[in-house]
N, CA, C and O atoms as CSV, one atom per row, in Angstrom:
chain,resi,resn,atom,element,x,y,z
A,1,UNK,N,N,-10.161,-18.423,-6.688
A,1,UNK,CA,C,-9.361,-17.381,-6.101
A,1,UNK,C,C,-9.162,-17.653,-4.608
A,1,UNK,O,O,-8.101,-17.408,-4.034
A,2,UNK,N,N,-10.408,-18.254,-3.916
A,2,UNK,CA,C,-10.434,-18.507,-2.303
A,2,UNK,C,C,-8.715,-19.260,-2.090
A,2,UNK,O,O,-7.752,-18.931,-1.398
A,3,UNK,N,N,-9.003,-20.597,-3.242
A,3,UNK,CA,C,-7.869,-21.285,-3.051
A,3,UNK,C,C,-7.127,-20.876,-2.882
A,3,UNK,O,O,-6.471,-21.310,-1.935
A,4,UNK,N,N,-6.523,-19.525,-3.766
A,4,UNK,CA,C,-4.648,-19.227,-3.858
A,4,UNK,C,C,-4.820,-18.942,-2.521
A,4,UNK,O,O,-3.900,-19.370,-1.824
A,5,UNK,N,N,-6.010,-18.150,-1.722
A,5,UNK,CA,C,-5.992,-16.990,-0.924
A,5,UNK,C,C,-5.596,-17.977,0.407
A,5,UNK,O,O,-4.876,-17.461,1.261
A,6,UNK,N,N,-6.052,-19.396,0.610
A,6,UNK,CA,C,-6.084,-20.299,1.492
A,6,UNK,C,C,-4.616,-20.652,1.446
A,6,UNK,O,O,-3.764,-20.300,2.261
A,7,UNK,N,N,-4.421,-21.518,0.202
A,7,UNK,CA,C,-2.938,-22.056,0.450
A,7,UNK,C,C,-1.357,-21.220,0.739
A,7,UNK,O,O,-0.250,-21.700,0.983
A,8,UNK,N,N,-1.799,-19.822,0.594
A,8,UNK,CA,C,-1.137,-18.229,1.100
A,8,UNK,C,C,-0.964,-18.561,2.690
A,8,UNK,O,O,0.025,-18.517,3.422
A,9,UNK,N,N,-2.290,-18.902,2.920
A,9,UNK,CA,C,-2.445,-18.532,4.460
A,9,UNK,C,C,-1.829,-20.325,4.642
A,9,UNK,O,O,-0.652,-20.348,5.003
A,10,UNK,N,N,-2.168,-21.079,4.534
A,10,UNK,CA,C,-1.247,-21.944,4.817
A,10,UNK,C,C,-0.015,-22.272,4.927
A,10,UNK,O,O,0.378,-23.172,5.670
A,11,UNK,N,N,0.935,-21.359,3.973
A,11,UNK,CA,C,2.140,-21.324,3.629
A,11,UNK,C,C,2.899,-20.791,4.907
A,11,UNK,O,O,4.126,-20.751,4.817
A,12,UNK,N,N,2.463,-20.483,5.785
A,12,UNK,CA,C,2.701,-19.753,6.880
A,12,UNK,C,C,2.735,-20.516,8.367
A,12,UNK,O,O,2.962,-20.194,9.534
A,13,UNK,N,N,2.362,-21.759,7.602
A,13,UNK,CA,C,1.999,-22.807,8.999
A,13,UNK,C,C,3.457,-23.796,8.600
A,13,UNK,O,O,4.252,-24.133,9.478
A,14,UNK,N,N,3.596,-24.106,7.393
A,14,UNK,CA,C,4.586,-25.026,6.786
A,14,UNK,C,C,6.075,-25.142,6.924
A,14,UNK,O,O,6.520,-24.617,7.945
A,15,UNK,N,N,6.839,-25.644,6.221
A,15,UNK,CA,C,8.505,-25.512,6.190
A,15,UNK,C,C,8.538,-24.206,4.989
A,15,UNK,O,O,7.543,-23.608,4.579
A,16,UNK,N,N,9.882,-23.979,4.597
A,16,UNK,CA,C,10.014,-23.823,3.355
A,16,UNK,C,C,9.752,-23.992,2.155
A,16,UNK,O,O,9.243,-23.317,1.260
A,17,UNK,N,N,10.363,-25.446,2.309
A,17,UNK,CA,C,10.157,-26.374,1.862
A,17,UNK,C,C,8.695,-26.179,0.560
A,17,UNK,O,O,8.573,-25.756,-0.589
A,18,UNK,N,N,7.785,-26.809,1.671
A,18,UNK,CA,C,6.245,-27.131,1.364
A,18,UNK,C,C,6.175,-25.294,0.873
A,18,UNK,O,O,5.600,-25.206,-0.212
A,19,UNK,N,N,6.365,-24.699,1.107
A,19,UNK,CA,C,6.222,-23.031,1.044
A,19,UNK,C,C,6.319,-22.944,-0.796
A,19,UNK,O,O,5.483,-22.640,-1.647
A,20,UNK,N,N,7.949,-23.428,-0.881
A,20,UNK,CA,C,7.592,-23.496,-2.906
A,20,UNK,C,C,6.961,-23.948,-3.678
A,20,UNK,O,O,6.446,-23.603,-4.742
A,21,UNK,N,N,7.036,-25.176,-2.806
A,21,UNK,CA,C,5.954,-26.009,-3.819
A,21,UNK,C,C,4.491,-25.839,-4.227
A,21,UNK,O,O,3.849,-26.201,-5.214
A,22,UNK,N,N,4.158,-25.073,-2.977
A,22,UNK,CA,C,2.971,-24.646,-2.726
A,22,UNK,C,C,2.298,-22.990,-4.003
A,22,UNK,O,O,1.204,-22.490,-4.266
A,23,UNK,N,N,3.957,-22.703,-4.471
A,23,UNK,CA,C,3.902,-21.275,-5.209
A,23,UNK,C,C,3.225,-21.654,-6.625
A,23,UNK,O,O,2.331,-20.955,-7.102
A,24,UNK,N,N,3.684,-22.737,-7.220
A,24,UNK,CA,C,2.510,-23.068,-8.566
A,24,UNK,C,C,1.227,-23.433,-8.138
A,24,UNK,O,O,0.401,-22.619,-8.552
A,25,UNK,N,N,0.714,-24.366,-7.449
A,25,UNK,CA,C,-0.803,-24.266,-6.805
A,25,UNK,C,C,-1.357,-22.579,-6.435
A,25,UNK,O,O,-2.419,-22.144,-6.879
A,26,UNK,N,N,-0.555,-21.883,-5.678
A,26,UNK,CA,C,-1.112,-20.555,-5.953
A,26,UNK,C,C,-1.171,-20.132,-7.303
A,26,UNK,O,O,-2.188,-19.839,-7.932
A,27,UNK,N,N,-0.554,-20.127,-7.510
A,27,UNK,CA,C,-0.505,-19.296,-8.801
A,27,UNK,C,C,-1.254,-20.031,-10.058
A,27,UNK,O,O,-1.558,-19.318,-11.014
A,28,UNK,N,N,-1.579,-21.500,-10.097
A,28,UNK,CA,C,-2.959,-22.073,-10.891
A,28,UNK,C,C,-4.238,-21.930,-10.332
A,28,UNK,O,O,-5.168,-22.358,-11.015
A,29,UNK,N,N,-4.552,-21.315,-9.003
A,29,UNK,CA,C,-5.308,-21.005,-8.560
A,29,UNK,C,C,-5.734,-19.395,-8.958
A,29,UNK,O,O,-6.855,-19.096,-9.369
A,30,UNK,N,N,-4.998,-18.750,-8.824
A,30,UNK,CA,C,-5.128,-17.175,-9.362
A,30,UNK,C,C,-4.910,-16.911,-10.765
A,30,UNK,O,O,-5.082,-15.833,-11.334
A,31,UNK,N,N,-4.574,-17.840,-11.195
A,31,UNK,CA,C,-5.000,-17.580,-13.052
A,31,UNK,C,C,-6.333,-18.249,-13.260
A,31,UNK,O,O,-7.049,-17.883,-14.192
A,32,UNK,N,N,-6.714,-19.236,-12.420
A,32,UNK,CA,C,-7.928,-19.917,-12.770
A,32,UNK,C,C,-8.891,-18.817,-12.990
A,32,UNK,O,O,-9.400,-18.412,-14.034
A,33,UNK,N,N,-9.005,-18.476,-11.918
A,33,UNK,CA,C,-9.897,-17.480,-11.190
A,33,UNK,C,C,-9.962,-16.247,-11.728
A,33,UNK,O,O,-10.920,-15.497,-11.536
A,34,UNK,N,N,-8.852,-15.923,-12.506
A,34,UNK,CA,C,-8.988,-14.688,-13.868
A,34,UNK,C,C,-9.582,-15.234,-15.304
A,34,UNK,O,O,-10.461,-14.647,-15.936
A,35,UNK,N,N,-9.078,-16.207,-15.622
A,35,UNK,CA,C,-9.907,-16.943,-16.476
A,35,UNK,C,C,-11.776,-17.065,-16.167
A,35,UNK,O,O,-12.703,-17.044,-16.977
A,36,UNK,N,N,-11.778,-17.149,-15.181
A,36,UNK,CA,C,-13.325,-18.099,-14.804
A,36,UNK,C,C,-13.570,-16.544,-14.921
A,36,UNK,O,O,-14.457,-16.175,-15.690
A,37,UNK,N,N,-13.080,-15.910,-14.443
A,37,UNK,CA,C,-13.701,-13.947,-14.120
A,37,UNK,C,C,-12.621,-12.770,-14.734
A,37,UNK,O,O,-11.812,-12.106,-14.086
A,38,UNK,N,N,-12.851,-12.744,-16.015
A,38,UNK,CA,C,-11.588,-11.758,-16.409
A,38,UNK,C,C,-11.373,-10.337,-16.043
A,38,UNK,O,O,-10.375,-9.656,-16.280
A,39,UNK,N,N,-12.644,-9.937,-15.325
A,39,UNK,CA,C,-13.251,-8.830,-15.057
A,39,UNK,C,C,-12.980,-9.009,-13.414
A,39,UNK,O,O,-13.703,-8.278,-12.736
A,40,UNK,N,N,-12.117,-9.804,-12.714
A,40,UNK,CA,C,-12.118,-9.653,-11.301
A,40,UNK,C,C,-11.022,-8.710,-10.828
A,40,UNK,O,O,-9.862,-9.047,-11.069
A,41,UNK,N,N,-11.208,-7.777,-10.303
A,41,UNK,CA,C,-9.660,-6.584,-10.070
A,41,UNK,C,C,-9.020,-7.571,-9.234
A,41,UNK,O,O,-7.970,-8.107,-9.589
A,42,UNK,N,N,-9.770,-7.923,-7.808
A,42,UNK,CA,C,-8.909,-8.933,-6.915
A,42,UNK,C,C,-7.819,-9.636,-7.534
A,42,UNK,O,O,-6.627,-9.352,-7.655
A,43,UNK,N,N,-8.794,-11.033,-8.049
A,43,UNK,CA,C,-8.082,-12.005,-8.535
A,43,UNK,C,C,-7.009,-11.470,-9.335
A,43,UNK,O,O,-5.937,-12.010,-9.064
A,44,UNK,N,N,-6.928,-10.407,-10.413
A,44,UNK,CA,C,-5.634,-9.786,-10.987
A,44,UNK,C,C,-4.933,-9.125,-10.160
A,44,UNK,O,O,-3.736,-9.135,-10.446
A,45,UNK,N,N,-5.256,-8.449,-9.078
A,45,UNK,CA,C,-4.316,-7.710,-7.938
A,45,UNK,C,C,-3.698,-9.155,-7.431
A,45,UNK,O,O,-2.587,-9.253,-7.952
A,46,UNK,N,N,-3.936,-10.134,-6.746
A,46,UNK,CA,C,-3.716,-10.898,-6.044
A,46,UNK,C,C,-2.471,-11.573,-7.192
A,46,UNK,O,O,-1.358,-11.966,-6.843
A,47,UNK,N,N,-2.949,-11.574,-8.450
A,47,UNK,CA,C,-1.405,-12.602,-9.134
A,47,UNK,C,C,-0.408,-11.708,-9.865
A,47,UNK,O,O,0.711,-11.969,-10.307
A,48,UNK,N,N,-0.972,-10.818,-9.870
A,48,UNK,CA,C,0.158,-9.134,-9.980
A,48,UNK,C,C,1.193,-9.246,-8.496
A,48,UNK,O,O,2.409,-9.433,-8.443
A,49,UNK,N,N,0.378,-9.089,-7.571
A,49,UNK,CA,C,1.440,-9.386,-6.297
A,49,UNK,C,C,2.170,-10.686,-6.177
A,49,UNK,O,O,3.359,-10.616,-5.869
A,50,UNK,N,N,1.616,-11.901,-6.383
A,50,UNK,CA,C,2.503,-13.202,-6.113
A,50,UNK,C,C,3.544,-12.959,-7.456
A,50,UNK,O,O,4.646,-13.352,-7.073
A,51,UNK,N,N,3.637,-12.535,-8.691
A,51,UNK,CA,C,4.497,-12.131,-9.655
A,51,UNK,C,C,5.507,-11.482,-8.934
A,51,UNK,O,O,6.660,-11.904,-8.851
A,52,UNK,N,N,4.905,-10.031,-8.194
A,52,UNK,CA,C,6.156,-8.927,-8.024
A,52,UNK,C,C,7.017,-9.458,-6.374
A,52,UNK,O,O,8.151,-9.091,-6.068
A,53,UNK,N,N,6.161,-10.337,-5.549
A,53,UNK,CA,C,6.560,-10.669,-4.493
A,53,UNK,C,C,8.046,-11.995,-5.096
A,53,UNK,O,O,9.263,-12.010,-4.915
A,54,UNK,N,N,7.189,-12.811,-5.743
A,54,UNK,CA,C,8.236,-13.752,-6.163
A,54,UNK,C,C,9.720,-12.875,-7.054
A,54,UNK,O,O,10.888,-13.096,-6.734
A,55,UNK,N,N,9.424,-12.182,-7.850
A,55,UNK,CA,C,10.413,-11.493,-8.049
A,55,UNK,C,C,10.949,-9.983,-7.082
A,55,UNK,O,O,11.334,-8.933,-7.595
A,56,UNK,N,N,10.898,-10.107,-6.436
A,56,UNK,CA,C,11.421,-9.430,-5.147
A,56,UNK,C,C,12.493,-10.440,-4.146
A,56,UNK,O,O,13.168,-10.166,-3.153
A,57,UNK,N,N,12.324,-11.493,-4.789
A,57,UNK,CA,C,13.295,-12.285,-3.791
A,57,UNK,C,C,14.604,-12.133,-4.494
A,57,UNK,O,O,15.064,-12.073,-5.634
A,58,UNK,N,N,15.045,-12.096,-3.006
A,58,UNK,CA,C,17.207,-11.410,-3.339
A,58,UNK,C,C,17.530,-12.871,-4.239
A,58,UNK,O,O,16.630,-13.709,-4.288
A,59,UNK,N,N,19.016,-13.171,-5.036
A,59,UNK,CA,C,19.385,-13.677,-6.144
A,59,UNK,C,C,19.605,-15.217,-4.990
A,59,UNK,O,O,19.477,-16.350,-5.454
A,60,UNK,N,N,19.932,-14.977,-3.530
A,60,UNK,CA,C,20.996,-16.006,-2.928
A,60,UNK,C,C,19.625,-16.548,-2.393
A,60,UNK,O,O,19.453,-17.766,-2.425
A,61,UNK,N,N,18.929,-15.974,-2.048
A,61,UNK,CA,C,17.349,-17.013,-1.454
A,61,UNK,C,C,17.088,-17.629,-3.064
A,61,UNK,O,O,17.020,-18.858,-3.047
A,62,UNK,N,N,16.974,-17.192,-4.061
A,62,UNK,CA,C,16.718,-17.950,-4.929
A,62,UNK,C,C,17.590,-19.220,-5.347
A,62,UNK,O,O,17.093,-20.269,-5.758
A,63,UNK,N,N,18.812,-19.013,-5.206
A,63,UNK,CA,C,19.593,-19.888,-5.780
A,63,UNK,C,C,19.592,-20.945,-4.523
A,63,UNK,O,O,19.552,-22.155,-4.742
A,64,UNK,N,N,19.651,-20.272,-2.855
A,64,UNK,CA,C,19.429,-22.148,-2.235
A,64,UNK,C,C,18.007,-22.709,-2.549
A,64,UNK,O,O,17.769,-23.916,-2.610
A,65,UNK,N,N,17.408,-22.068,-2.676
A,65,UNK,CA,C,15.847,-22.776,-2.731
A,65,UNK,C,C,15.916,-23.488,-4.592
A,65,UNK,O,O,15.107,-24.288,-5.063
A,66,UNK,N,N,16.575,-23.155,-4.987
A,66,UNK,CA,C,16.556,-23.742,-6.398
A,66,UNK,C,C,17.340,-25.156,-6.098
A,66,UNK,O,O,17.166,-26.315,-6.476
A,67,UNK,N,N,18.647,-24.256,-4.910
A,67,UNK,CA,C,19.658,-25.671,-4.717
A,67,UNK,C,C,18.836,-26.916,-3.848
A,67,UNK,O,O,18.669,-28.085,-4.196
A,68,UNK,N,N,18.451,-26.325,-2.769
A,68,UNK,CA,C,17.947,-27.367,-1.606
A,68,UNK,C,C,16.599,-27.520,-1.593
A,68,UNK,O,O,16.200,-28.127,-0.599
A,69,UNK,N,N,15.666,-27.136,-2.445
A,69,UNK,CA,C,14.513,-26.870,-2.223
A,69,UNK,C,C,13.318,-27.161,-3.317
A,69,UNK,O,O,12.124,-27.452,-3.245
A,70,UNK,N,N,14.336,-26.914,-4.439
A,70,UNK,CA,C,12.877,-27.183,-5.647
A,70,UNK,C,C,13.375,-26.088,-6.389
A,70,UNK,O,O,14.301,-25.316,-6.138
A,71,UNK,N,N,12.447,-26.169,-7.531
A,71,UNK,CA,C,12.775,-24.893,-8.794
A,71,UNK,C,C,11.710,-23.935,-8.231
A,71,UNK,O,O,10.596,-24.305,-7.861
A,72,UNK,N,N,12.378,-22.049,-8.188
A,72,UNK,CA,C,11.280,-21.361,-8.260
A,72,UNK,C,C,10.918,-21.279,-8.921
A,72,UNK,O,O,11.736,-21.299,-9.841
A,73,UNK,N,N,9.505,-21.103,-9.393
A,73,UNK,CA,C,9.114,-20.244,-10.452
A,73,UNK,C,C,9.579,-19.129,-11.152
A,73,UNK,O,O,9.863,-18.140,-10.475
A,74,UNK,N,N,9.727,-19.075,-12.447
A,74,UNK,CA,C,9.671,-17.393,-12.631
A,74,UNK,C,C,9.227,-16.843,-12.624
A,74,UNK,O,O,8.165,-17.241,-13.102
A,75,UNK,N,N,9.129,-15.348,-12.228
A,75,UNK,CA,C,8.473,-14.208,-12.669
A,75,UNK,C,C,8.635,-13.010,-12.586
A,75,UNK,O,O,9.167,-12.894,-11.482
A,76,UNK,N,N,8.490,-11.552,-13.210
A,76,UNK,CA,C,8.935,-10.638,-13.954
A,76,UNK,C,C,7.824,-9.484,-13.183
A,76,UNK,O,O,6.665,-9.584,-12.782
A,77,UNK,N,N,8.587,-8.638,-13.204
A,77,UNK,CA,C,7.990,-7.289,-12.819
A,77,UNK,C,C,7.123,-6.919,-14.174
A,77,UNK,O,O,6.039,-6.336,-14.172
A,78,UNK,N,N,7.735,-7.319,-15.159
A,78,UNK,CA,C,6.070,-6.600,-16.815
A,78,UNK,C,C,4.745,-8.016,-16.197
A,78,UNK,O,O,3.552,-7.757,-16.041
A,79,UNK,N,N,5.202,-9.051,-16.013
A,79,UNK,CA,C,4.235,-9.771,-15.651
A,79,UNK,C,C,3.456,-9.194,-14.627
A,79,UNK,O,O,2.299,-8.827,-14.830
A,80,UNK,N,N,4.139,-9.072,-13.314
A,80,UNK,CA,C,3.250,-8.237,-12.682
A,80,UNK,C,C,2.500,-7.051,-12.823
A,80,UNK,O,O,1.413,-6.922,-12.260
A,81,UNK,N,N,3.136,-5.930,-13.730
A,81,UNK,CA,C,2.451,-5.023,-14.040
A,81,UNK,C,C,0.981,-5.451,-14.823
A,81,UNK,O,O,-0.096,-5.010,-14.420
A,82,UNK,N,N,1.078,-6.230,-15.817
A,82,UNK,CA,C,0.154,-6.815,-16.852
A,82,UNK,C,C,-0.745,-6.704,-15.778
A,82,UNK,O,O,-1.361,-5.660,-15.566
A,83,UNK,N,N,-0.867,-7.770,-15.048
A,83,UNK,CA,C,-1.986,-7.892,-13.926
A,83,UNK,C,C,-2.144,-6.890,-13.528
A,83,UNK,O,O,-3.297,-6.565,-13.811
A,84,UNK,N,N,-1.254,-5.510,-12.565
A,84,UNK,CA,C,-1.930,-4.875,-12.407
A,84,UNK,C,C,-2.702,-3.797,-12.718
A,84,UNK,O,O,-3.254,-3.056,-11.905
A,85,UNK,N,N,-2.744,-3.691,-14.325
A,85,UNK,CA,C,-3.416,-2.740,-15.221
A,85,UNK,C,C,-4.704,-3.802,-15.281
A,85,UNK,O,O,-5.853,-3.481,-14.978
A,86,UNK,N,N,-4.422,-4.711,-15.590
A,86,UNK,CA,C,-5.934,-5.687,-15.985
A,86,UNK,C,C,-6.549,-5.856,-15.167
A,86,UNK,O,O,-7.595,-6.481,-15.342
A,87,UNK,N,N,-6.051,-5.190,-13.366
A,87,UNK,CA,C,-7.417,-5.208,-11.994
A,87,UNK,C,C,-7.761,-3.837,-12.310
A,87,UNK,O,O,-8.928,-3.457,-12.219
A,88,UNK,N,N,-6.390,-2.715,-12.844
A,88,UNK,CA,C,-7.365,-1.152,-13.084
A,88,UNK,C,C,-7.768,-1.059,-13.862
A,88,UNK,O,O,-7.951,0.138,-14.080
A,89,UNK,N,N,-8.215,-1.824,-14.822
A,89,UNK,CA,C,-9.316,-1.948,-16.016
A,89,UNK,C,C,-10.263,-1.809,-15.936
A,89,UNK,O,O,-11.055,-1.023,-16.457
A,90,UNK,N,N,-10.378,-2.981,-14.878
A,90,UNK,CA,C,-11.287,-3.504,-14.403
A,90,UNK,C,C,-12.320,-2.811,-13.477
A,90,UNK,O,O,-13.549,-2.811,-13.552
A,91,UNK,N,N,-11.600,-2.300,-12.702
A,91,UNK,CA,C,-12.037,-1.284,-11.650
A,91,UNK,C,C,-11.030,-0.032,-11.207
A,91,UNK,O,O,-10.164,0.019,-10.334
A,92,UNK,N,N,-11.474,0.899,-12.114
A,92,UNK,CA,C,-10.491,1.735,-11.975
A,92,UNK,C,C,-10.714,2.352,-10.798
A,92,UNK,O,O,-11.866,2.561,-10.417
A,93,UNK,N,N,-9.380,2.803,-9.911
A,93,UNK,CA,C,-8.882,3.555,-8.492
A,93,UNK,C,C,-10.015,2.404,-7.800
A,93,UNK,O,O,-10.656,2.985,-6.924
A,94,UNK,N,N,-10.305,1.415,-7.898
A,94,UNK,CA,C,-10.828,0.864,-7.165
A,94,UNK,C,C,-10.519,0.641,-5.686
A,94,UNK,O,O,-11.181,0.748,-4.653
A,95,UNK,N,N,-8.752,0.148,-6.093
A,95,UNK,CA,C,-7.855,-0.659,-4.645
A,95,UNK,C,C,-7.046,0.555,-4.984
A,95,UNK,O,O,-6.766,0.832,-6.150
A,96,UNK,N,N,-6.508,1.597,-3.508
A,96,UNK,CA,C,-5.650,2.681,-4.156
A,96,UNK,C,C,-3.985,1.253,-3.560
A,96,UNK,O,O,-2.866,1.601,-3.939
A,97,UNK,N,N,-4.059,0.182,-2.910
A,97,UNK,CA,C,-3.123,-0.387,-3.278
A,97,UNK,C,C,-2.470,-0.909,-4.456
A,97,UNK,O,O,-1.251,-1.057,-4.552
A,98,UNK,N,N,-3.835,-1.349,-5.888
A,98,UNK,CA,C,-3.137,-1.538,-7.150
A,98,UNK,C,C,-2.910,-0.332,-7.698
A,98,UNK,O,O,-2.310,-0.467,-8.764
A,99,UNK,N,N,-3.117,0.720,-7.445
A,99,UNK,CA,C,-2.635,1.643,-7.747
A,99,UNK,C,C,-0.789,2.169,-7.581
A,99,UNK,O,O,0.048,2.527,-8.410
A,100,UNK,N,N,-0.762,1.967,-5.987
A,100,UNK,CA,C,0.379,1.456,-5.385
A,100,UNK,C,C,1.556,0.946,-6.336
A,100,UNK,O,O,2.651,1.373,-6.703
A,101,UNK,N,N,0.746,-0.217,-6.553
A,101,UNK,CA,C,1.369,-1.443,-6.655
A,101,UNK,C,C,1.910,-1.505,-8.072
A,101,UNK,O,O,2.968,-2.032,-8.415
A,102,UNK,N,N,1.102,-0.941,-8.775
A,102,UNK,CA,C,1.481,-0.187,-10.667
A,102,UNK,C,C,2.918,0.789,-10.511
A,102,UNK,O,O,3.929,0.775,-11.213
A,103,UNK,N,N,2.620,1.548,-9.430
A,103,UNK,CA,C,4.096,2.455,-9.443
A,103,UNK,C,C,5.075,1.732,-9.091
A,103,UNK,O,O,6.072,1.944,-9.781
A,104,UNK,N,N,5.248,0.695,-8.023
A,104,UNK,CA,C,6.197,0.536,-8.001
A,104,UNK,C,C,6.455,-0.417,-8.852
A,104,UNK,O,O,7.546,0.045,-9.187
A,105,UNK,N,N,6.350,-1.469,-9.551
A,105,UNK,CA,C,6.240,-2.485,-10.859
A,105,UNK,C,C,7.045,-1.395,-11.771
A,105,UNK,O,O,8.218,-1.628,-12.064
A,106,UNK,N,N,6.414,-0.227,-12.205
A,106,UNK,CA,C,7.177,1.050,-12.828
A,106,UNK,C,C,7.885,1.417,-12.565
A,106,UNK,O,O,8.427,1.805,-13.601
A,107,UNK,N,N,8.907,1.859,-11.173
A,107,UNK,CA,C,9.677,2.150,-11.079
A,107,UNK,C,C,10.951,0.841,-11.149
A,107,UNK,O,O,12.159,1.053,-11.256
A,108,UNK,N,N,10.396,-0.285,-11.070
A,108,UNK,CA,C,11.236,-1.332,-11.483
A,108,UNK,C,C,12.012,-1.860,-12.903
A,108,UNK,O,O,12.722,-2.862,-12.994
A,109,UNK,N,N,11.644,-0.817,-14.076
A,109,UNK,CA,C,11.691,-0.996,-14.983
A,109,UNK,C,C,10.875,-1.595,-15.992
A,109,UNK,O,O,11.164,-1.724,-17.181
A,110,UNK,N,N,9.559,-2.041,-15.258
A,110,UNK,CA,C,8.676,-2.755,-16.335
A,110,UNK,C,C,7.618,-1.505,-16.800
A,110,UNK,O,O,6.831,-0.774,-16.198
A,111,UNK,N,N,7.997,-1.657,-18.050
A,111,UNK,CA,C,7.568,-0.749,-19.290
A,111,UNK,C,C,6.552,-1.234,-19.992
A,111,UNK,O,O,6.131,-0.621,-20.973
């Protein structure tokens, strides 16, 4: 989990560029880390957000970064939700941000 949490904070030093590429290493890092701990709220808050953040990007940042940049990833507001029921499982009202973070996933249409 440290990892995704590192190469996050790295992504911030980089181009763009290095910024996408860098989005599957997060994100094999934060499934690892639910796997290794299925019971971690973090680690499921943390890939609930890189889900709803990546799908929060407007259609035209996606399409140059697909054009000039690399393939994004996909991902889906039910994906994100998934995660963030499986950190309040885990620890319920634990983070009142996954709490947060469930409504708005919901008000996005993921059912």
């Amino acid at each position: 989990m440290f990892t995704g949490i590192l190469s996050n904070a790295h992504n911030e030093q980089v181009g763009l560029s290095a910024q996408i590429g860098n989005l599957l290493t997060m994100k094999y890092h934060l499934t690892r880390a639910t796997e290794l701990n299925p019971h971690d709220a973090t680690a499921w808050t943390l890939l609930g957000i890189w889900h709803y953040e990546l799908k929060e990007m407007s259609w035209y940042q996606i399409k140059l970064a697909n054009t000039f940049l690399g393939k994004v990833p996909d991902a889906s507001y039910e994906e994100a939700l998934e995660c963030f029921m499986k950190a309040e499982q885990s620890n319920p009202k634990g983070w009142n941000r996954n709490v947060f973070l469930i409504g708005k996933a919901w008000q996005h249409g993921a059912c």
